[in-house]
C-alpha positions in Angstrom: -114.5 -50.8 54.8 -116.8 -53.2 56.6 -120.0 -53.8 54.6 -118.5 -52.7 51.3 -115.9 -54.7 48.8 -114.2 -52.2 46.0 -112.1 -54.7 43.2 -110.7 -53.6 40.0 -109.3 -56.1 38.2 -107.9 -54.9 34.9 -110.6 -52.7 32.7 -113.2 -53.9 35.4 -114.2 -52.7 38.8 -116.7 -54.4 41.1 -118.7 -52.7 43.9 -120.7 -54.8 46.4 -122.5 -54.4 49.6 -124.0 -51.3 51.2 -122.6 -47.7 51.1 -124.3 -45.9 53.8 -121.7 -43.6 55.4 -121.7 -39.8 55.9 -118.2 -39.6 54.6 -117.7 -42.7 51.7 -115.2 -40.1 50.4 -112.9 -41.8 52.8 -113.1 -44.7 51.0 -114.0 -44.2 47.7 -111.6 -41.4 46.8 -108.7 -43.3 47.0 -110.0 -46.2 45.4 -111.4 -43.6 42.0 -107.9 -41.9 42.3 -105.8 -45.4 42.1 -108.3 -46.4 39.2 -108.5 -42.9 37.1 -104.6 -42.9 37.5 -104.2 -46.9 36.2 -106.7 -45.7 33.5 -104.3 -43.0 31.8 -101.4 -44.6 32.9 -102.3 -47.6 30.8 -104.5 -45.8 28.5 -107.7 -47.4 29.0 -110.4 -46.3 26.9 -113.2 -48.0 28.8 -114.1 -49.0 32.2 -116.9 -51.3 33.5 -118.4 -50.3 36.7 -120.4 -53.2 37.9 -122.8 -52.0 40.8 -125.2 -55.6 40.9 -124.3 -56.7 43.7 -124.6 -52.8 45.5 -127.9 -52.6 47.5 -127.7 -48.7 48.4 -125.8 -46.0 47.8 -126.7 -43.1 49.9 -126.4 -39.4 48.5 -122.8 -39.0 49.5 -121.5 -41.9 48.0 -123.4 -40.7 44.6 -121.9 -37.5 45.1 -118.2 -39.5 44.9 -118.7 -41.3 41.8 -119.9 -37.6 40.1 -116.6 -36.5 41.6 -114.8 -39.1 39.8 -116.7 -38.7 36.5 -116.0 -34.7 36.7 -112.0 -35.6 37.0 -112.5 -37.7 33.9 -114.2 -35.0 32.5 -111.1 -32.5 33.1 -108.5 -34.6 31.2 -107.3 -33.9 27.5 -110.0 -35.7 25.0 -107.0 -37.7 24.4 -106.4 -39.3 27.9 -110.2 -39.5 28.4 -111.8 -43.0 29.3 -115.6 -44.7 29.0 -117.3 -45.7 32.4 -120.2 -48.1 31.3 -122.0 -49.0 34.7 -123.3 -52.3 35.1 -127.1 -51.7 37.0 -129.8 -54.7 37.9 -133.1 -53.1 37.0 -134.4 -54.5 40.7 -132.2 -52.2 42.7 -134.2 -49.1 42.7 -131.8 -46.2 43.1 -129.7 -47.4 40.3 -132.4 -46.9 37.3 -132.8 -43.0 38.6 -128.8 -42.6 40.3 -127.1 -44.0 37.4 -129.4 -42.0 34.8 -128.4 -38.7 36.5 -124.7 -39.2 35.9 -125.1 -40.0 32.9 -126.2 -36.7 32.3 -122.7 -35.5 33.5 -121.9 -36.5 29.6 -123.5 -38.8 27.6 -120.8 -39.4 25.6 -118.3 -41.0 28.3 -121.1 -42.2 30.6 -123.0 -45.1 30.4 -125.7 -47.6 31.8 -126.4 -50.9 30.9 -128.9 -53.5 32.8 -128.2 -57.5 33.5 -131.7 -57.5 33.5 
């Protein structure tokens, strides 16, 4: 997707750019299904989300990553992985974003700051 680069290189993903579409979920959801299904496949127990270098995601794309977190949420405890995101205090929408997944469980969900 022009404007927007989505890696995952072993336990770590990397999101950069801008997600401002009305329908990310075109996107993102197969991106979070290949990754949730690596995760239990290879039994990953935790997964670093590093959004630095994301300037904005819009209310849709937020809506995608709580997608994701509720499929997590769904598995047997047994299959059931960490997501630690990676947030830079001087992006705005991260500090408030982030927080409110983290509510989703604050067991599995995480934020940390570079900053």
């Amino acid at each position: 997707k022009e404007g927007i680069s989505l890696e995952c290189i072993e336990n770590r993903i990397l999101i950069k750019g801008s997600i401002e579409s009305k329908m990310p979920g075109e996107f993102l959801t197969p991106f979070f299904d290949e990754v949730h299904n690596q995760a239990i496949k290879e039994k990953i127990k935790e997964l670093y989300v590093d959004i630095t270098k994301l300037n904005f995601l819009n209310s849709n794309g937020i809506k995608e990553l709580a997608k994701w977190i509720m499929k997590i949420l769904n598995l047997e405890e047994k299959d059931r992985y960490k997501v630690i995101f990676i947030c830079d205090k001087n992006i705005g929408w991260q500090e408030t974003s982030i927080t409110t997944l983290t509510f989703l469980n604050q067991n599995l969900i995480f934020k940390k700051f570079i900053n």
